[in-house]
N, C-alpha and C positions, 0 to 999 in steps of 0.2 A: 504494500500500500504506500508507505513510505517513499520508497525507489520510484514507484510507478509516478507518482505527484511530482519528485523530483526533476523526472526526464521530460516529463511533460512541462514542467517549468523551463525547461533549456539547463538543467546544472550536470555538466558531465563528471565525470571520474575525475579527470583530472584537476577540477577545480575541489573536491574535496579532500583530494589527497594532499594540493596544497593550503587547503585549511587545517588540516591535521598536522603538518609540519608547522607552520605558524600559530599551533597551539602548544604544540611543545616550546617553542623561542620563549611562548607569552609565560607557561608556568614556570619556565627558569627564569626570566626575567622577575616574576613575583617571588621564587621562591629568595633571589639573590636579593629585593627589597626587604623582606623579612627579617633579613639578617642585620639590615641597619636602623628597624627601628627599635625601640626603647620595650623592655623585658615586657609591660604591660601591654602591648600591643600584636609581638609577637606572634603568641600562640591563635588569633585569628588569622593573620596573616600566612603565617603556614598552613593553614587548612585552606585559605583563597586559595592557597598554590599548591596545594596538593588536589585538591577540587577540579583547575584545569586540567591538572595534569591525569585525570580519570577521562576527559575528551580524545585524546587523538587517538585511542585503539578503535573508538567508537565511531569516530569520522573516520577512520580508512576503512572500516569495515562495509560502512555504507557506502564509499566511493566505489570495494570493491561487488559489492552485490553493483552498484549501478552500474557497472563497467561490463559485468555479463548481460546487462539488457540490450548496450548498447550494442 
C-alpha cells in the first residue's frame, strides 16, 4: 500500500535511499550535539539521536521494496 502510493506519487528508489543516507549524516550530527550540551540536557538529546538513527534501515527498506515495483 505504502510503495504503491509512493510510485504513484513519482518517488523512486533512488530518492529514498538517499534519504536514508542523509539520515544517518543527521543522527550523527545530533548524536555529536549531544555531547556538547550541558549534563541536564543530554540525556534527551541522545534519544533525538538515537530516534533518527532507528530511520535509515526503515527508509532503505522501503526504497528497496519500491525498487522491485519499478
Amino acid at each position: 500500500m505504502v510503495v504503491r502510493l509512493l510510485h504513484q506519487a513519482g518517488v523512486r528508489s533512488t530518492h529514498l535511499h538517499l534519504a536514508s543516507l542523509a539520515s544517518v549524516g543527521l543522527c550523527l550530527s545530533l548524536w555529536v550535539r549531544a555531547k556538547t550540551v550541558d549534563q541536564a540536557q543530554r540525556g534527551n538529546a541522545e534519544r533525538r539521536a538515537l530516534f533518527v538513527g532507528l530511520w535509515p534501515p526503515m527508509i532503505w527498506l522501503i526504497g528497496d521494496a519500491l525498487r522491485e515495483r519499478e
